[in-house]
Structure formats: structure tokens, C-alpha cells
PDB file of N, H, CA, C and O in Angstrom:
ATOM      1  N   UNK A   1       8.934  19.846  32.862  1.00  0.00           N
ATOM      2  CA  UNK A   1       8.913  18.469  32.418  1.00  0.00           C
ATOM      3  C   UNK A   1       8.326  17.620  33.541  1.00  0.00           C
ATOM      4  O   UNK A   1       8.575  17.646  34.746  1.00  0.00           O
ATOM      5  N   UNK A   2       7.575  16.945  32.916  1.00  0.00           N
ATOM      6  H   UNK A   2       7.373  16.925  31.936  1.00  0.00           H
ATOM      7  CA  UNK A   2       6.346  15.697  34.212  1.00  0.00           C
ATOM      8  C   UNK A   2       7.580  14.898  34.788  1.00  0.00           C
ATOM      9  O   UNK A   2       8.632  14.917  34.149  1.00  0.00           O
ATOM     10  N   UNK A   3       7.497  14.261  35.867  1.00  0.00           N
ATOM     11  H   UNK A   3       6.643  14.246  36.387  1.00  0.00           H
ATOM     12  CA  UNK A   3       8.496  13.465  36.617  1.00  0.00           C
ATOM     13  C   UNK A   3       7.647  11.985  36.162  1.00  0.00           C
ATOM     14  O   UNK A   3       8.135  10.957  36.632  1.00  0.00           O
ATOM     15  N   UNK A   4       6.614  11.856  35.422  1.00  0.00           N
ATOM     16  H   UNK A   4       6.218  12.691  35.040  1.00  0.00           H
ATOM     17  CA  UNK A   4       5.661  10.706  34.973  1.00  0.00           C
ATOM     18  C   UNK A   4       6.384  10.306  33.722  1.00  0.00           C
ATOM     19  O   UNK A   4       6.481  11.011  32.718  1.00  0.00           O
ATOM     20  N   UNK A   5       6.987   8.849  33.918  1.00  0.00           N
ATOM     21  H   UNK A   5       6.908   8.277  34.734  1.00  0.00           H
ATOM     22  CA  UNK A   5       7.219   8.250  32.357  1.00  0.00           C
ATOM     23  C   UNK A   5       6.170   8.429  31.496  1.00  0.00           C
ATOM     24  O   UNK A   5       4.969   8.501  31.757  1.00  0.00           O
ATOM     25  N   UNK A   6       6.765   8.496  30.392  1.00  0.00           N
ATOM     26  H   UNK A   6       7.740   8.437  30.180  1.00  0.00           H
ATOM     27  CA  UNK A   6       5.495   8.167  29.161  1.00  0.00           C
ATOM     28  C   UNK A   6       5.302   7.048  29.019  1.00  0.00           C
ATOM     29  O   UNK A   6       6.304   6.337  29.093  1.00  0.00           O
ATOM     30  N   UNK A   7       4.216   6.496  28.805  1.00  0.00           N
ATOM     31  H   UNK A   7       3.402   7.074  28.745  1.00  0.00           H
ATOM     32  CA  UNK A   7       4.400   4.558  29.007  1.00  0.00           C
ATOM     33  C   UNK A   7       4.566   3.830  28.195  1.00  0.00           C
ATOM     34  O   UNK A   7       4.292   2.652  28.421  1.00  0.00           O
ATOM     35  N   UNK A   8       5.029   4.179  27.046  1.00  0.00           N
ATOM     36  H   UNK A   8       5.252   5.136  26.862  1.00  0.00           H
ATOM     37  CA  UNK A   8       5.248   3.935  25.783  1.00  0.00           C
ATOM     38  C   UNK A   8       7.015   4.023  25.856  1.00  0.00           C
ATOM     39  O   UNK A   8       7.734   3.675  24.920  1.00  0.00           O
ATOM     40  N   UNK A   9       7.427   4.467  26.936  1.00  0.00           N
ATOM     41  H   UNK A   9       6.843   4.749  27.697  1.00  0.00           H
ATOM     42  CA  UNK A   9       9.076   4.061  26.760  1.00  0.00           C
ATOM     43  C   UNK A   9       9.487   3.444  28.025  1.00  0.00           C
ATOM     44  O   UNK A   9       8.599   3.372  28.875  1.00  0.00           O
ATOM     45  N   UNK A  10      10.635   2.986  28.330  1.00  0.00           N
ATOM     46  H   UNK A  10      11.356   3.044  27.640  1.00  0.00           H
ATOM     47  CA  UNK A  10      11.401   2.702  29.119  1.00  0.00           C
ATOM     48  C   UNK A  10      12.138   3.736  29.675  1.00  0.00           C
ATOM     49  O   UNK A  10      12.697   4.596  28.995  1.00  0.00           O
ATOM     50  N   UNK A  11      12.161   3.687  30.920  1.00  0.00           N
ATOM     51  H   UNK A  11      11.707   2.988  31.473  1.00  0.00           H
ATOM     52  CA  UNK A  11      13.053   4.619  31.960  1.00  0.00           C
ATOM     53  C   UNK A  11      14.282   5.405  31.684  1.00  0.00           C
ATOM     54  O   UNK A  11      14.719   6.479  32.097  1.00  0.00           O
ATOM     55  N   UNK A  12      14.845   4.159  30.521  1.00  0.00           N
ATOM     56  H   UNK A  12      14.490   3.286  30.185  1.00  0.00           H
ATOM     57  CA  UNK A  12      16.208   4.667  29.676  1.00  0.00           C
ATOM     58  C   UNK A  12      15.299   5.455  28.610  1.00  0.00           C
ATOM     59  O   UNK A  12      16.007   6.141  27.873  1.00  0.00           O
ATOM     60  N   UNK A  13      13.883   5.550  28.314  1.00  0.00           N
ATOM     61  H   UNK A  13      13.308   4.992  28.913  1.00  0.00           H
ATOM     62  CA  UNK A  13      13.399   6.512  27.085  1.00  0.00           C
ATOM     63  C   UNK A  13      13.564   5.770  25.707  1.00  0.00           C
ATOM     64  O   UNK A  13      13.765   6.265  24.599  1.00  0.00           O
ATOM     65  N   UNK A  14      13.446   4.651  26.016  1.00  0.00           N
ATOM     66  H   UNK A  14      13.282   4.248  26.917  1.00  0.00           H
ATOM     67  CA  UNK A  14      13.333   3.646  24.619  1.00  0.00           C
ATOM     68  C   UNK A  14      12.015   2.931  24.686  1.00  0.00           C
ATOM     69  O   UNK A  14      11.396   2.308  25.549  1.00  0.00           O
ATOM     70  N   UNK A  15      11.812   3.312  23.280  1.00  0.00           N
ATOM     71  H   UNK A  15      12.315   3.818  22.579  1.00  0.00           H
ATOM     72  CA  UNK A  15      10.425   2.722  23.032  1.00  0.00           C
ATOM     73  C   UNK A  15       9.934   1.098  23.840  1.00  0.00           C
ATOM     74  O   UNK A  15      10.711   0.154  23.988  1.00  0.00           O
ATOM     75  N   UNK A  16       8.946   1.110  24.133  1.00  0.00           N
ATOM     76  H   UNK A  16       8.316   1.877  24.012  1.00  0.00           H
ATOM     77  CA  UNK A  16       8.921  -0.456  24.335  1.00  0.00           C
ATOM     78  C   UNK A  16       8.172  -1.387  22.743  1.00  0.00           C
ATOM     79  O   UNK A  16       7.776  -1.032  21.633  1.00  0.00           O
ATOM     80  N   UNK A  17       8.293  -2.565  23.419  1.00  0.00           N
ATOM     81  H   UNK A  17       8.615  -2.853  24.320  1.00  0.00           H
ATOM     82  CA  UNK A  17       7.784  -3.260  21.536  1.00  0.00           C
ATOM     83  C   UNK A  17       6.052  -2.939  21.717  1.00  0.00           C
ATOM     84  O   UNK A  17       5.460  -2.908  20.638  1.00  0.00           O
ATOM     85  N   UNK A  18       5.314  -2.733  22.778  1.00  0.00           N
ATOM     86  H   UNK A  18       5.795  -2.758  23.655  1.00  0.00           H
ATOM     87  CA  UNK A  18       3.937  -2.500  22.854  1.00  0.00           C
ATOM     88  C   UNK A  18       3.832  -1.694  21.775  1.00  0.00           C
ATOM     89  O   UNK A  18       3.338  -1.941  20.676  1.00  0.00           O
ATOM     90  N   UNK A  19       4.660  -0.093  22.439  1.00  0.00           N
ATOM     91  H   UNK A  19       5.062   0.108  23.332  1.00  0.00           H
ATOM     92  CA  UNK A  19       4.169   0.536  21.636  1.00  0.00           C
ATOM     93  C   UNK A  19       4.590   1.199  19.965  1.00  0.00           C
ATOM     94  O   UNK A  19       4.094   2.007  19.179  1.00  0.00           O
ATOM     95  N   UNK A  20       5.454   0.559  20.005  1.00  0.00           N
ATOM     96  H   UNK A  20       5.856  -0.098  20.643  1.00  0.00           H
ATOM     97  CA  UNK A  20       6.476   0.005  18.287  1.00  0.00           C
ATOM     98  C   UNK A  20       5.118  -0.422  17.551  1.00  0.00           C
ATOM     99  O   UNK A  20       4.680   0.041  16.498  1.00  0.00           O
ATOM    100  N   UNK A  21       4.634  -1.284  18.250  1.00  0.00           N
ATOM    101  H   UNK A  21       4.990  -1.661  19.105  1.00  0.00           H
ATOM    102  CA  UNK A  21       3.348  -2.326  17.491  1.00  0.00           C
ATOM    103  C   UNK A  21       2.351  -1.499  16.992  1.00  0.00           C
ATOM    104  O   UNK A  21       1.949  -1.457  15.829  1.00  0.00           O
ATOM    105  N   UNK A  22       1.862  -0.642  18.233  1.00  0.00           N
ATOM    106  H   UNK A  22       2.188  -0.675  19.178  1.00  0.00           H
ATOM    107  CA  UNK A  22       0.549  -0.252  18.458  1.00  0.00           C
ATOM    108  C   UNK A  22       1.181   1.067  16.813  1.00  0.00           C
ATOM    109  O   UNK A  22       0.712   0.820  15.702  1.00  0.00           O
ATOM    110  N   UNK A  23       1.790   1.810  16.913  1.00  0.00           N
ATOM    111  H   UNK A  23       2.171   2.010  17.816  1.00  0.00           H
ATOM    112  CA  UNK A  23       2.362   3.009  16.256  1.00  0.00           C
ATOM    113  C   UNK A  23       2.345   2.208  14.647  1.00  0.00           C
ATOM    114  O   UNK A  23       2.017   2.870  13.662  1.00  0.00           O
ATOM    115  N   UNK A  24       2.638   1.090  14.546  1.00  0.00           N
ATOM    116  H   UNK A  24       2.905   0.551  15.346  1.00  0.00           H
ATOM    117  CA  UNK A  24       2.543   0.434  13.168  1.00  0.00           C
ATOM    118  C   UNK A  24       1.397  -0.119  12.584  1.00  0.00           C
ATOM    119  O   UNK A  24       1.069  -0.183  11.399  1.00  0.00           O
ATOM    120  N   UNK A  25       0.799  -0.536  13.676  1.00  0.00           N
ATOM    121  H   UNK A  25       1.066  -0.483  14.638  1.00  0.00           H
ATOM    122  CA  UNK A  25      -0.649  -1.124  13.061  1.00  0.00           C
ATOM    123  C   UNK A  25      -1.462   0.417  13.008  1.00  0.00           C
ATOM    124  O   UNK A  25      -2.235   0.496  12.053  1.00  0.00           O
ATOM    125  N   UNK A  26      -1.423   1.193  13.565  1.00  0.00           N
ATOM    126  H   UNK A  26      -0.795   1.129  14.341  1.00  0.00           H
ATOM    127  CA  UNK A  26      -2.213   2.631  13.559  1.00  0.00           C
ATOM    128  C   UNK A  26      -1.812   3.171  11.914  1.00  0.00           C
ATOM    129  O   UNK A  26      -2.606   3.485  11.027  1.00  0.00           O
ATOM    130  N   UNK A  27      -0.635   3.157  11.878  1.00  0.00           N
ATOM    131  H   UNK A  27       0.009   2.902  12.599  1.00  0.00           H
ATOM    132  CA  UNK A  27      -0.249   3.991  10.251  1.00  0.00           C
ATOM    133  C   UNK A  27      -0.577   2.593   9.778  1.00  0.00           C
ATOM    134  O   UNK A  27      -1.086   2.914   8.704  1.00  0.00           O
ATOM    135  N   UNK A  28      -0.643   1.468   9.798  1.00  0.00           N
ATOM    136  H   UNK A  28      -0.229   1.207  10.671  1.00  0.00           H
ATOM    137  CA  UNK A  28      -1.006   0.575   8.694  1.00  0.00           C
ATOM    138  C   UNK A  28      -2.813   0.793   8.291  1.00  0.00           C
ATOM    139  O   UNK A  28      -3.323   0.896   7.176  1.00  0.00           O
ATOM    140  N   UNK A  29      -3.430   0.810   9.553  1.00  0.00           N
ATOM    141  H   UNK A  29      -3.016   0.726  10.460  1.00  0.00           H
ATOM    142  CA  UNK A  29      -5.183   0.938   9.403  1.00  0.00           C
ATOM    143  C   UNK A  29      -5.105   2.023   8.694  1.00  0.00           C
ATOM    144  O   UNK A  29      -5.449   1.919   7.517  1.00  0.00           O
ATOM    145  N   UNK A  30      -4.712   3.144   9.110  1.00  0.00           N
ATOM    146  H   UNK A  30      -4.432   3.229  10.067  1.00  0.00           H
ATOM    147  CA  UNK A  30      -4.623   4.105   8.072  1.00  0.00           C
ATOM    148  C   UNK A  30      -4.397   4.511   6.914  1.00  0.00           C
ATOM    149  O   UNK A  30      -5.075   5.317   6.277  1.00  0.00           O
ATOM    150  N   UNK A  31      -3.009   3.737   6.443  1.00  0.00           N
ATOM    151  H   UNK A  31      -2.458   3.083   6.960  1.00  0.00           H
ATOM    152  CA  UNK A  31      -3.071   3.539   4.858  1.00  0.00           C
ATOM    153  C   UNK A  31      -3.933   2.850   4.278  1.00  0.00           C
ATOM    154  O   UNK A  31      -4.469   3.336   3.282  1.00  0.00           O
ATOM    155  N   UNK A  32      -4.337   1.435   4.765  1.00  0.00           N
ATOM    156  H   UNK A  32      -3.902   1.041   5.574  1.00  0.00           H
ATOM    157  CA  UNK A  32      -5.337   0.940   4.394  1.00  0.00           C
ATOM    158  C   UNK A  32      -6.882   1.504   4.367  1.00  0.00           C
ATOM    159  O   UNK A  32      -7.463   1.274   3.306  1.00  0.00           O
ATOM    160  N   UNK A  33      -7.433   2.017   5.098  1.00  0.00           N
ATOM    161  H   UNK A  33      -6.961   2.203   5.960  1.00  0.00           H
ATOM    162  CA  UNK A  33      -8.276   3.078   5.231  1.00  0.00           C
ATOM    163  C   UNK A  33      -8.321   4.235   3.957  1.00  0.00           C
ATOM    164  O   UNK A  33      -9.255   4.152   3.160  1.00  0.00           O
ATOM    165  N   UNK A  34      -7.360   5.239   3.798  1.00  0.00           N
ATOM    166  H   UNK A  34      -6.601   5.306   4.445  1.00  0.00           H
ATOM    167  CA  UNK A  34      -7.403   5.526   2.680  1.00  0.00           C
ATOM    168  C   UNK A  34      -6.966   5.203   1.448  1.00  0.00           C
ATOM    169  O   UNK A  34      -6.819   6.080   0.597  1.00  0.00           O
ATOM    170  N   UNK A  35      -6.645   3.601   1.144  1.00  0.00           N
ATOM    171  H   UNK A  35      -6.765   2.888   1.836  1.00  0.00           H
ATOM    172  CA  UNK A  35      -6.607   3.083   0.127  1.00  0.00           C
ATOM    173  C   UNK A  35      -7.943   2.576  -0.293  1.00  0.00           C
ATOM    174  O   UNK A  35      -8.442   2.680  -1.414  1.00  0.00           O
ATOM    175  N   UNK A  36      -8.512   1.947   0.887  1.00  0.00           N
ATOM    176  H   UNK A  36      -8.107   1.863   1.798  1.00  0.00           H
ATOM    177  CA  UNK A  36     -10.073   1.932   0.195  1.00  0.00           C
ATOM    178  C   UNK A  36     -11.097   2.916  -0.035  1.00  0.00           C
ATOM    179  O   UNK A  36     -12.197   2.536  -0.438  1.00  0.00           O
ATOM    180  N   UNK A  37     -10.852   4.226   0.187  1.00  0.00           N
ATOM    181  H   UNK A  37      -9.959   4.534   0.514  1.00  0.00           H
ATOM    182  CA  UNK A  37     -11.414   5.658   0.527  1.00  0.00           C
ATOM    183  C   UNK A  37     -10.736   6.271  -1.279  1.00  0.00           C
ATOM    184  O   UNK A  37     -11.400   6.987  -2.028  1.00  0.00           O
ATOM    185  N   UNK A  38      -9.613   5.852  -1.530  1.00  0.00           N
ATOM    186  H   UNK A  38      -9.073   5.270  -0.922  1.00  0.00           H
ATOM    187  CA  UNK A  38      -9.071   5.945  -2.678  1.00  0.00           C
ATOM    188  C   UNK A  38      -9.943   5.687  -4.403  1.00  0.00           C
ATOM    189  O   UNK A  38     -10.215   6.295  -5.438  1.00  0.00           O
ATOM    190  N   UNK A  39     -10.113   4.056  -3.605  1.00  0.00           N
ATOM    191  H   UNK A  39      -9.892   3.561  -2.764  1.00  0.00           H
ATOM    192  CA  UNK A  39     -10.491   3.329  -4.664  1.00  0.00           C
ATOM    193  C   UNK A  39     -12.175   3.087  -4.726  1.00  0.00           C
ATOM    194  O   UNK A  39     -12.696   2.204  -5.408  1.00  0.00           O
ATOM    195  N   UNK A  40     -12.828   3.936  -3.977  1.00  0.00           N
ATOM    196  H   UNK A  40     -12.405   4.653  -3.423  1.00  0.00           H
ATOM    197  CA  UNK A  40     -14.146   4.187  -4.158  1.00  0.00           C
ATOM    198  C   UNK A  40     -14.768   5.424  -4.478  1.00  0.00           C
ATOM    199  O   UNK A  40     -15.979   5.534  -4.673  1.00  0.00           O
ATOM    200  N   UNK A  41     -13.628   6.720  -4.555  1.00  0.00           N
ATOM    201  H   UNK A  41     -12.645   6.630  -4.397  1.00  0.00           H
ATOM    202  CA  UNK A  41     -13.838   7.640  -5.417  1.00  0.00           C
ATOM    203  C   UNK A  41     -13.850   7.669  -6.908  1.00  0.00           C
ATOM    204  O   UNK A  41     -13.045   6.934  -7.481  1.00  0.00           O
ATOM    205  N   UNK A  42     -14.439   8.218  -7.429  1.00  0.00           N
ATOM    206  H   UNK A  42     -15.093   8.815  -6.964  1.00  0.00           H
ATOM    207  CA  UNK A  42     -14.356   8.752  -9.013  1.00  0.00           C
ATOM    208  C   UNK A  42     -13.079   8.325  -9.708  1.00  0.00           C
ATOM    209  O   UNK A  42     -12.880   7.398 -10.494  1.00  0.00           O
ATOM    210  N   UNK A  43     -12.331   9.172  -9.251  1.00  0.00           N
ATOM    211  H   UNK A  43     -12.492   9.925  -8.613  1.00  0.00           H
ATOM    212  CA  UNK A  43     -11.276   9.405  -9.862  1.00  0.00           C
ATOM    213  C   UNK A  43     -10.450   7.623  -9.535  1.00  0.00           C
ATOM    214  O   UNK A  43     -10.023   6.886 -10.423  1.00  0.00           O
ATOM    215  N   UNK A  44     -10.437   7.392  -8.346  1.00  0.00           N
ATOM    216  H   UNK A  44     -10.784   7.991  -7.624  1.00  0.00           H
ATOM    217  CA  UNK A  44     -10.102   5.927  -8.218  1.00  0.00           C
ATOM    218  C   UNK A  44     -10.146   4.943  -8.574  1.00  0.00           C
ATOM    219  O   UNK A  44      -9.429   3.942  -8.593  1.00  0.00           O
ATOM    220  N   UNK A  45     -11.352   5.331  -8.984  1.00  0.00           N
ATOM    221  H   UNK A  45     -11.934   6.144  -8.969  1.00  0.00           H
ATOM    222  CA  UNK A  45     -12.256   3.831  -9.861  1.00  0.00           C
ATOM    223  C   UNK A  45     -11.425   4.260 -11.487  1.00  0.00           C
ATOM    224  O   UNK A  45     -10.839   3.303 -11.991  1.00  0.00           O
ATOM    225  N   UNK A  46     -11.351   5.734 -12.363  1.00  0.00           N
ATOM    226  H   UNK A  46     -11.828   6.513 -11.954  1.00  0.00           H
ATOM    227  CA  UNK A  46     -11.233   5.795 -13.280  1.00  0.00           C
ATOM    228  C   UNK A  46      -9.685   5.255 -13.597  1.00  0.00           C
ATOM    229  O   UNK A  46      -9.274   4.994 -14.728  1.00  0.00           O
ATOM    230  N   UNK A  47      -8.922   5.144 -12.376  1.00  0.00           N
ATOM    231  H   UNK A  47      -9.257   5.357 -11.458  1.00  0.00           H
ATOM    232  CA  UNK A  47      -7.113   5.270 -12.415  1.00  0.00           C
ATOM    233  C   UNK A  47      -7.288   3.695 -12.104  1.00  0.00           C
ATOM    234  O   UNK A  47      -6.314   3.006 -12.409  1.00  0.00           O
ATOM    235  N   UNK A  48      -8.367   3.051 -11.554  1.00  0.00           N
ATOM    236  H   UNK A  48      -9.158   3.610 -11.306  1.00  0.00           H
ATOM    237  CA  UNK A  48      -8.366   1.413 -11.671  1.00  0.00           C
ATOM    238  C   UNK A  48      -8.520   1.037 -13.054  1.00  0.00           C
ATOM    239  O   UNK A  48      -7.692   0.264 -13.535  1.00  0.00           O
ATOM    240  N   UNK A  49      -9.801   1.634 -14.006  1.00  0.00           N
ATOM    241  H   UNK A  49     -10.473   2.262 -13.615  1.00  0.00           H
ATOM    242  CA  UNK A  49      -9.613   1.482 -15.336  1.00  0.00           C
ATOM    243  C   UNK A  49      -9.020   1.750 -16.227  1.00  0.00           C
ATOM    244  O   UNK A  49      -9.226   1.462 -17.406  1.00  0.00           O
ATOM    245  N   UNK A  50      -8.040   2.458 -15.668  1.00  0.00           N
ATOM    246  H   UNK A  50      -7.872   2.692 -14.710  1.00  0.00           H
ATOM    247  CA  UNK A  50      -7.417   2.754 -17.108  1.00  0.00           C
ATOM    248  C   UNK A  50      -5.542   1.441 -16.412  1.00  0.00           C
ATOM    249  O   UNK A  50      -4.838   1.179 -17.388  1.00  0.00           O
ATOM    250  N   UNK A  51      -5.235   1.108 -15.669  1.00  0.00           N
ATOM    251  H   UNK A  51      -5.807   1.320 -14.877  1.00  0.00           H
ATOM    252  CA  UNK A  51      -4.372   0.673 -15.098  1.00  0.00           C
ATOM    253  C   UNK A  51      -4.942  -0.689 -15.586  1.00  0.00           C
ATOM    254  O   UNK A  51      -4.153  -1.497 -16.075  1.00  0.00           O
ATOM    255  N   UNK A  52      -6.373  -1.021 -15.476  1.00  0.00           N
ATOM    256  H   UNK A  52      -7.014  -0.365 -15.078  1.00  0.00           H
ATOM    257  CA  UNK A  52      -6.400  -2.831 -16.174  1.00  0.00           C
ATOM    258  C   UNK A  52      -6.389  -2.796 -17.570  1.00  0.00           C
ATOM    259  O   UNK A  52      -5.909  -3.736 -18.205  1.00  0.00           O
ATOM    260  N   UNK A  53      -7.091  -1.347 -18.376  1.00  0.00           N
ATOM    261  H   UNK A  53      -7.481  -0.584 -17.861  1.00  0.00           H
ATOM    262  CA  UNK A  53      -6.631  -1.594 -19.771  1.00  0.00           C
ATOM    263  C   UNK A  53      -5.404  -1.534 -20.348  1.00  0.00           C
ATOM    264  O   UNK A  53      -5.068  -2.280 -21.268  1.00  0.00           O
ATOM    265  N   UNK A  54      -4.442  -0.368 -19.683  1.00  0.00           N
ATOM    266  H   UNK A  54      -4.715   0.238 -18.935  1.00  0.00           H
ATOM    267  CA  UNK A  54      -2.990  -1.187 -19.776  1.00  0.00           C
ATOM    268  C   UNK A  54      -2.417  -2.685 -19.510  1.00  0.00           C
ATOM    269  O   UNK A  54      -1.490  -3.262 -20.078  1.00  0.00           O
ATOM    270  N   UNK A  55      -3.022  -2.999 -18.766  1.00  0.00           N
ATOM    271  H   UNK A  55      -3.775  -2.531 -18.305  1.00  0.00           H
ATOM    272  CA  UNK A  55      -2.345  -4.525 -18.302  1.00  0.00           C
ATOM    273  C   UNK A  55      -3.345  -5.152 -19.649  1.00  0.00           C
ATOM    274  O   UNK A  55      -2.589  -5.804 -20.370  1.00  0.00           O
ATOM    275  N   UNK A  56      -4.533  -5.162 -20.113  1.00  0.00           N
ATOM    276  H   UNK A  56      -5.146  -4.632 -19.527  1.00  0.00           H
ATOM    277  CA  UNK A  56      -4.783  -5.774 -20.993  1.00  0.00           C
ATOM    278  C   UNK A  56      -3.968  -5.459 -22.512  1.00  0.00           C
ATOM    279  O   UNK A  56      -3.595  -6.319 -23.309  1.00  0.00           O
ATOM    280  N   UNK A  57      -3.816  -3.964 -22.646  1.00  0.00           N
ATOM    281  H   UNK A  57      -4.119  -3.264 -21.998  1.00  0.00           H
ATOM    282  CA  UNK A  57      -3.315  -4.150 -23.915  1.00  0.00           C
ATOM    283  C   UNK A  57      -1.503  -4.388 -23.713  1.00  0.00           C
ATOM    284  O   UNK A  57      -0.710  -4.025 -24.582  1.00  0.00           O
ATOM    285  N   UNK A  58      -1.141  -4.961 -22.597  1.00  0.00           N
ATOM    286  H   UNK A  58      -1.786  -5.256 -21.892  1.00  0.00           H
ATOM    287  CA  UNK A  58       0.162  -5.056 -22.282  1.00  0.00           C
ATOM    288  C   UNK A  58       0.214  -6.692 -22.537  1.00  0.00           C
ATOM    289  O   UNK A  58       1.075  -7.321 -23.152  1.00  0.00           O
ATOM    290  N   UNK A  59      -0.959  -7.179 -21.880  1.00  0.00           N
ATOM    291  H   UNK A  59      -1.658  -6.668 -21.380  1.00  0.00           H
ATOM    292  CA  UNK A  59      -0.501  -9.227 -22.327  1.00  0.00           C
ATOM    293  C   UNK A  59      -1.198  -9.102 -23.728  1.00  0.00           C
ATOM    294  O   UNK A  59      -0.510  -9.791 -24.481  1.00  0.00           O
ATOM    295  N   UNK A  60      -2.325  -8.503 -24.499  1.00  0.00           N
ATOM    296  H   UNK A  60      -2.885  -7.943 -23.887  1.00  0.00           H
ATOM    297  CA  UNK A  60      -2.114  -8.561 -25.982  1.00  0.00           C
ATOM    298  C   UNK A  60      -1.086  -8.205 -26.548  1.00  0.00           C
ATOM    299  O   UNK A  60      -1.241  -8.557 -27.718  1.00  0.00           O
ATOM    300  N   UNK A  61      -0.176  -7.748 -26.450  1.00  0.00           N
ATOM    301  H   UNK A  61      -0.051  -7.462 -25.500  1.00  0.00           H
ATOM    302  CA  UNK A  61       1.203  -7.345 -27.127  1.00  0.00           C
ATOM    303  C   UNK A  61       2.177  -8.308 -27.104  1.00  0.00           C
ATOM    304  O   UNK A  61       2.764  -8.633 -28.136  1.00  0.00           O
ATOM    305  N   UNK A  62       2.526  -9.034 -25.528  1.00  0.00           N
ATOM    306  H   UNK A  62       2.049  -8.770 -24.689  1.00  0.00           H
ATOM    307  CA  UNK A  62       3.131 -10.121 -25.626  1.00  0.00           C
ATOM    308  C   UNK A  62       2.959 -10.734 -25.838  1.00  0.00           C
ATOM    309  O   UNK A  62       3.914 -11.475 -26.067  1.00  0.00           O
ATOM    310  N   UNK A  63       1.253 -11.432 -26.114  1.00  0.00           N
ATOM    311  H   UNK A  63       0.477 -10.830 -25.928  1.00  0.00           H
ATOM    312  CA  UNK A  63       0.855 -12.841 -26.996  1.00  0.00           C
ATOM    313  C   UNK A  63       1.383 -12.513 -28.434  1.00  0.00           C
ATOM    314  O   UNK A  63       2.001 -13.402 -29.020  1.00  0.00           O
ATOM    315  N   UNK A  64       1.162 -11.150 -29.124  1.00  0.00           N
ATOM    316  H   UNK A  64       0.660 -10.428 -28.647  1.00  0.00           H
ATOM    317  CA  UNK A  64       1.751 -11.055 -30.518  1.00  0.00           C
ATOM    318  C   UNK A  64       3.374 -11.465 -30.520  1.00  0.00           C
ATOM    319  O   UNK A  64       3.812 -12.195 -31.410  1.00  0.00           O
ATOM    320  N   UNK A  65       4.118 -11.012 -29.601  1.00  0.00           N
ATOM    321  H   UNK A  65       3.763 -10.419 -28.879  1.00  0.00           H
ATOM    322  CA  UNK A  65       5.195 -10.786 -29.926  1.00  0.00           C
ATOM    323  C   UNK A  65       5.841 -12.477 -29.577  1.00  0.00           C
ATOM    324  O   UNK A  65       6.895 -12.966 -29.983  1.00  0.00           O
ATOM    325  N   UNK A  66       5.047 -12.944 -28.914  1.00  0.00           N
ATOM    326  H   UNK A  66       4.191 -12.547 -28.585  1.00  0.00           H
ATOM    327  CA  UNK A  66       5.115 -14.338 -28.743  1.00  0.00           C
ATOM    328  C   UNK A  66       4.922 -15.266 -29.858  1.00  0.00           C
ATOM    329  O   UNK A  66       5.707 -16.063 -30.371  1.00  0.00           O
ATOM    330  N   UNK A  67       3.432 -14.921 -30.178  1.00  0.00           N
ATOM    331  H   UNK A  67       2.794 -14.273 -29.761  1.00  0.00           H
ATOM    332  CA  UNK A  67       3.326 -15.565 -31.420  1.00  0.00           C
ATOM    333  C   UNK A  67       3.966 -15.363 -33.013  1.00  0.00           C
ATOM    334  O   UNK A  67       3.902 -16.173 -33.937  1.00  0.00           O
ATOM    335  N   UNK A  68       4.654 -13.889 -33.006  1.00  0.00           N
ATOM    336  H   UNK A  68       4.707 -13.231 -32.255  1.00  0.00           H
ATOM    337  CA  UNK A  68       6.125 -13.718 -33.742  1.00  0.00           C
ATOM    338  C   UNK A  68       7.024 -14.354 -34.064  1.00  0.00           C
ATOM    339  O   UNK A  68       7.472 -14.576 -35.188  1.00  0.00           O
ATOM    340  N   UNK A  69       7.500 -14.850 -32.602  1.00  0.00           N
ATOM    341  H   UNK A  69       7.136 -14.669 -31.689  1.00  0.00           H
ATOM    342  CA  UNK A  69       8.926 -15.473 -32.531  1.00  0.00           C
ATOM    343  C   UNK A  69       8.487 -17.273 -33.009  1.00  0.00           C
ATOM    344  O   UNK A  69       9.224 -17.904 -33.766  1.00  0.00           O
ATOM    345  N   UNK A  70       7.486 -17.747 -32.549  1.00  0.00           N
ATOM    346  H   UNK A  70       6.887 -17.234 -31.934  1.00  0.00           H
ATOM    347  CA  UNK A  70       7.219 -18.965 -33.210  1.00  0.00           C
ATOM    348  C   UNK A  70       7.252 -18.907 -34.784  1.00  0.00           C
ATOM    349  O   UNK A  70       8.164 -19.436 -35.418  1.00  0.00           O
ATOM    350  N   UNK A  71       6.103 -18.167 -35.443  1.00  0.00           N
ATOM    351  H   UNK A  71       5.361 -17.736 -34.928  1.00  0.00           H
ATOM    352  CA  UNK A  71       6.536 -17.941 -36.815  1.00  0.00           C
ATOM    353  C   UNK A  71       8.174 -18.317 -37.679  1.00  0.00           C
ATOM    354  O   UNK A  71       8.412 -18.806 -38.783  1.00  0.00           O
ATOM    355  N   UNK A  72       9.147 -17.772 -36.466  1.00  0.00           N
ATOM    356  H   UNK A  72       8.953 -17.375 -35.569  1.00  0.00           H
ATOM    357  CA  UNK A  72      10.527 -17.589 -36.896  1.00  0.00           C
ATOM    358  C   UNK A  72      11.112 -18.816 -37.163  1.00  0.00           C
ATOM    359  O   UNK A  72      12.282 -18.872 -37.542  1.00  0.00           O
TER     360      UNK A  72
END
């Protein structure tokens, strides 16, 4: 074992907030990264279209069921 801290902790071996930060924004670029890597594939684009034609035939249903209850 190195007698060299890691510099990313404290002497007691607790993280410091530097590198708390640095470790969160890294997995954040990254999800984000392959969320847009996601949504510019094939298949991404096809799971975007079919996810807005649900949401479309989801507010046509509630305008009917809306315009139902007025009828009443």
C-alpha cells in the first residue's frame, strides 16, 4: 500500500466535495452522452415515434371523454 494519499480523499479517507463533484458530473456527461447516442439511432428515433403517437392518441381520448361528460 502507497504511503501517498489519494487526492480525492481526506487523511481520515473521506471523499472530499472536489471530488464528489467531479465523480457526478462525469456519470452525468455520460448519461447524457448516451442519451443523445440513444436518440439518434434507428431504433431511437423509432421508440421516439411511437412514444409521441401514444401521447397523441392519449390527449385524443381525453378530449372525447371530455367532450362526453359535457354532453351529460
Amino acid at each position: 500500500m502507497s504511503d501517498t494519499p489519494d487526492p480525492g480523499y481526506t487523511d481520515s479517507g473521506v471523499p472530499t466535495f472536489e471530488s464528489v463533484r467531479e465523480k457526478i458530473e462525469s456519470r452525468s456527461d455520460t448519461a447524457a452522452g448516451s442519451a443523445e447516442l440513444d436518440a439518434e439511432s434507428a431504433e431511437g428515433r423509432a421508440v421516439e415515434a411511437q412514444f409521441e403517437a401514444k401521447n397523441r392518441t392519449a390527449a385524443q381520448r381525453l378530449a372525447e371523454i371530455r367532450e362526453s361528460m359535457r354532453e351529460d
